[in-house]
N, C-alpha and C positions, 0 to 999 in steps of 0.2 A: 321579644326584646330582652336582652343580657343586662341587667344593671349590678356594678360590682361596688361598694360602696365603704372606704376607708377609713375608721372612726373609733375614736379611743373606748364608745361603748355599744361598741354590737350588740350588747343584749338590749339595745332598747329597741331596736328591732324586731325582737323575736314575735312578738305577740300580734304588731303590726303585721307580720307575713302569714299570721293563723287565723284571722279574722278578716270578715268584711270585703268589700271589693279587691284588694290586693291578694287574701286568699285566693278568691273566684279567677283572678286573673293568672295566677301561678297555676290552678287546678288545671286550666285551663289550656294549659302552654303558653299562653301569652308573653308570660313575664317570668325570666328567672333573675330572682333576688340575691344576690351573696352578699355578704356583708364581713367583710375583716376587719381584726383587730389593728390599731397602730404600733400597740408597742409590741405585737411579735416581731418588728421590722427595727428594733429598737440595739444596739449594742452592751447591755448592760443589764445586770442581772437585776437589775429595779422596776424596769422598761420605760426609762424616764422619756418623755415624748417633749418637755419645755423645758427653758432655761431663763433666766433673767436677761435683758436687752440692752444690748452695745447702747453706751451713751449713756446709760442709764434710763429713769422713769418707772413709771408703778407699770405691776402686774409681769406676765412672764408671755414670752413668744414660745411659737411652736416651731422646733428642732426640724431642719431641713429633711435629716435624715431619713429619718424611718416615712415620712412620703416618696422620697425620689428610689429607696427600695421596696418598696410596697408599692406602687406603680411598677417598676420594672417585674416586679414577679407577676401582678397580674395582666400585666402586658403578655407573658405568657398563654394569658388563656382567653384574650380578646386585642391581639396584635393589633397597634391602630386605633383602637377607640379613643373616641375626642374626652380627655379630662377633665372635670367641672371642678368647681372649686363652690361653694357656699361663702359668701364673704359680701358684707356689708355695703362695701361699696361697691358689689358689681351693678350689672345691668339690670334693671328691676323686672324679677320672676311676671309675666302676664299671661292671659290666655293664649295671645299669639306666639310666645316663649312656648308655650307648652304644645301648643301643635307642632312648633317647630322642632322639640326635642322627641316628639312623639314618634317621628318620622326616621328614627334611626334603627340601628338594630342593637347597637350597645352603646354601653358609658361607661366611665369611672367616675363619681362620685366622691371630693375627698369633701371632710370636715372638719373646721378648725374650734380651738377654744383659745379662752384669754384675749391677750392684746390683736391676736392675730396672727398666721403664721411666717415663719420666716420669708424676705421678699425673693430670695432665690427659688423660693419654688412657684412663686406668679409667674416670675419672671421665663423661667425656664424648663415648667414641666404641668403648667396649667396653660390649656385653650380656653376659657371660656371660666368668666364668675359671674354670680347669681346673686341677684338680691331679691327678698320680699318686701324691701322698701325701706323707707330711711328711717328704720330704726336697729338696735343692736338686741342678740338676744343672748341669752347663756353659752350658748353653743351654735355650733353649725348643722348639730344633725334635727333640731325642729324643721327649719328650712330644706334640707336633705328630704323629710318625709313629707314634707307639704308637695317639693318637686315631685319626688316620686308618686303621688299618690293623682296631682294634678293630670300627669303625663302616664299615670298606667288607664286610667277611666276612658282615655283615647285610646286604646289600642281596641284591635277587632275585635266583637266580639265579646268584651269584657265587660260592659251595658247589658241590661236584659234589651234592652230597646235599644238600636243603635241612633234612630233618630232625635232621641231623648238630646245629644252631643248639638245638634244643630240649633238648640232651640236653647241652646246656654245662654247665661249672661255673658256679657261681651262677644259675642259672636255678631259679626258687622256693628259693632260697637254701640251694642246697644244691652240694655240691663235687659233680664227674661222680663216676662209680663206675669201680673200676682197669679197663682193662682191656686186653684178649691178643689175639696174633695166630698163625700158624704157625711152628715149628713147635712142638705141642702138649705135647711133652715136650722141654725142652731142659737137660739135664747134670742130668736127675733134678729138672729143675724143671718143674711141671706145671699145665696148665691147668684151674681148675676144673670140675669134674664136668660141672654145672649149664649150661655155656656151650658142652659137646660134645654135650648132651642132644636136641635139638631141640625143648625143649617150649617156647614163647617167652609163655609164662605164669607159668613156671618163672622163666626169666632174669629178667623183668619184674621179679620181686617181689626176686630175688637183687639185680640192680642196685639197687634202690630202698634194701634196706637194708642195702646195701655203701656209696652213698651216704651214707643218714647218721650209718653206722660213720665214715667218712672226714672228715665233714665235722664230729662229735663231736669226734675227734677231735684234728682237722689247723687245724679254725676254729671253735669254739664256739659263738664272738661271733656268725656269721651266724645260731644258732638262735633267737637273743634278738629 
């Protein structure tokens, strides 16, 4: 998967593509990361990217500009990729979101700050916006690496264990089931019986409805 990603601070990038599963998945081939700046796309020797907003009101919009040429230049080198946008009130980012972004071969990625960016580029050069939910954050690129990071853990290969992905939370909508490691009894706190047993027909059924003990629980809403 190509992800090209538009954002006034590419270097917060940097560190995210040298560590951790996002490296593994780049070592990998899975995943190539680019990440550009906005205001090389900018006309002005400042590389102003916002401006104060028609009508007035607090805070400053983000400049059409330097998006709809910064898209068109990396349209250059992924003709056709669907353009996402990070924006508060898009559709809210979910597991099934992320399968379904998973399943491409590329994207652009843009990210806004301040009030929001100008609406001619929703309007006319965004397929698709993205939300982590109803709240607002500093910026568009936390969201930008939560998507990315969501949707690179799906790709081949990129898992040491691919089956690990099937046994997610919200996968058929239900939360994972708890669970334990070594060692098996720690300060009189112990590991259940069922998961020391070896019978893995046994565990099967115990995860399943510790699952939707937890997910009763913990999220209702996803049983509906």
């Amino acid at each position: 998967m190509q992800i090209h990603v538009l954002t006034v601070f590419p270097q917060l990038y940097r560190a995210f593509k040298e560590y951790g599963m996002i490296a593994r998945a780049i070592k990998k081939e899975q995943l190539e990361l680019c990440c550009w700046s906005l205001r090389r796309f900018t006309d002005d020797s400042y590389g102003e990217v916002d401006d104060r907003p028609y009508g007035g009101g607090p805070g400053m919009v983000m400049k059409p500009e330097p998006y709809f040429r910064g898209v068109e230049h990396l349209q250059n080198y992924c003709p056709g990729a669907p353009v996402l946008l990070t924006d508060a009130g898009g559709k809210k980012f979910d597991q099934d979101a992320a399968e379904y972004l998973s399943e491409r071969s590329e994207m652009i990625i843009l990210t806004g700050r301040y009030e929001g960016v100008d609406q001619r580029v929703k309007d006319n050069l965004v397929d698709e916006c993205w939300s982590l939910g109803d709240f607002v954050t500093p910026d568009g690129d936390l969201p930008a690496l939560t998507i990315i990071s969501a949707v690179a853990r799906l790709l081949p290969g990129v898992l040491g264990n691919d089956s690990s992905v099937k046994e997610d939370s919200f996968q058929d909508n239900r939360l994972a089931p708890p669970v334990y490691t070594r060692p098996d009894n720690y300060r009189g706190m112990v590991v259940p019986e069922v998961l020391l047993s070896g019978d893995h027909e046994a565990i099967k059924r115990w995860r399943r409805n510790k699952a939707m003990e937890r997910t009763e629980e913990e999220r209702p809403e996803l049983l509906d």
